[in-house]
Structures are given as structure tokens and as C-alpha cells.
Residue, then its C-alpha position, 0 to 999 in steps of 0.5 A: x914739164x911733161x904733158x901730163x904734168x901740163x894736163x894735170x895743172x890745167x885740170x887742177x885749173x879747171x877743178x877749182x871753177x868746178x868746186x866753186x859752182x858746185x859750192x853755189x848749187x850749180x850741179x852738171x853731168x855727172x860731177x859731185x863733190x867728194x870730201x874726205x878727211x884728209x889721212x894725216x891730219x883730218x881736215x876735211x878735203x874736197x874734190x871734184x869727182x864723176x860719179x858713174x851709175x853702171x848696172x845699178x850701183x854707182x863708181x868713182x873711178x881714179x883719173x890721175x896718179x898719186x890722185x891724195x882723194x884715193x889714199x883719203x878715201x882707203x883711209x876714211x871710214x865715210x865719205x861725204x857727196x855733194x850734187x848741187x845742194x843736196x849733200x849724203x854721206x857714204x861709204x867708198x868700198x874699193x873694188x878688187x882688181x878683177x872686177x875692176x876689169x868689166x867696169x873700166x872696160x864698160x867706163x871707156x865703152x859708154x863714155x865719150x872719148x875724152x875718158x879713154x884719152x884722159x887714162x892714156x894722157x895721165x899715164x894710167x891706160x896705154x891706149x884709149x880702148x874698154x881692153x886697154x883700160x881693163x888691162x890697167x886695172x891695177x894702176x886705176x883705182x875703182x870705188x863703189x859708193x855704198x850709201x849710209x842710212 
């Protein structure tokens, strides 16, 4: 088993204490629930997701590949949030490869450490630097969520 693979089980681990908290009211940092219909079948699926303000907006950015929320989340029409108790509803629009580059540079810039070292465990970054985040752009997908009224 490769460490990535390890990584990824842990985090799953990890993922359902996460779930389970968040499901009782528990919010911390900038963790959310995202539920999306599933793009085979329908059924609602949820995971755990960092929602991340930059310059006014908010982004969901991919952390692992082959991640099922982000084939979801281009299938679905809306999405749902949860923080704590309070749930919205939203629409993902996918961010083009271009401006996905200023974004996951200023994602790595202003986060702790953990994130660039994160894209480089689970393979989607070759370095834990803001230009080596933005020169995989193509590989990471980013999402703004677009809030329904």
C-alpha cells in the first residue's frame, strides 16, 4: 500500500468523526458538509469539505484524486451546506484552469502548512509551494459556491 493510499484511509477515518460532529451541531474551522446527489443513482451523499473565503467569494477546493464529491458536484444542479445546524442550499460553478491558478496559489500562501503538504502526499501538487499548487491546476479541481435565493 502506498502512502497515499495510507493517508487517504486515515482521512477517510478521520472524515467520519468529522461528519458525526458536524451532524450534532459541532461546526470548527472552516469545515462544512456538502451533500450531493450521488451521479448514478441520486442518493444524497455527504462529505466533509473546507470552505474557503478569498477576495469575497467562497471555494471548495479538491484535495484528493478521483475525490466521487467532485464528479457529484459537476453532475448536480445544486448542492447542499451544512455548518453546525445551519443547512443552505448552493450552486457549485467549476472554476476554469486559468483562474484556478491565482486561487490555489493564494489557498497554499495563506494556509497552514499542512495544505500544500496535503496536494503533495495525495499527488495532486509536486511541491508544497503557492506556484507549485498553481502549476497543477489542471489536476485540482476548484468550485465557487454560488448561494440560491
Amino acid at each position: 500500500m502506498t502512502t497515499a493510499q495510507n493517508y487517504r484511509r486515515m482521512v477517510n477515518a478521520g472524515n467520519k468523526i468529522v461528519v458525526g460532529l458536524q451532524r450534532l451541531g459541532v461546526a470548527f474551522g472552516p469545515m462544512q458538509l456538502l451533500t450531493v446527489p450521488g451521479r448514478r443513482t441520486g442518493v444524497p451523499r455527504t462529505f466533509p469539505i473546507a470552505v474557503i473565503p478569498i477576495d469575497g467569494d467562497r471555494y471548495i477546493f479538491q484535495a484528493y484524486p478521483k475525490a466521487a464529491w467532485v464528479a457529484n458536484a459537476r453532475a448536480a444542479a445544486e448542492v447542499t451546506l451544512t455548518r453546525g445546524r445551519r443547512t443552505s442550499a448552493a450552486r457549485l460553478t467549476e472554476v476554469p484552469v486559468e483562474e484556478r491558478r491565482p486561487l490555489l496559489r493564494e489557498l497554499v500562501a495563506n494556509s497552514p502548512a499542512s495544505v500544500g503538504k496535503r496536494l503533495v502526499t495525495t499527488g495532486l501538487a509536486d511541491a508544497a509551494t503557492p506556484d507549485a499548487a498553481a502549476a497543477a491546476a489542471e489536476r485540482i479541481a476548484v468550485f465557487r459556491i454560488e448561494p440560491i435565493r
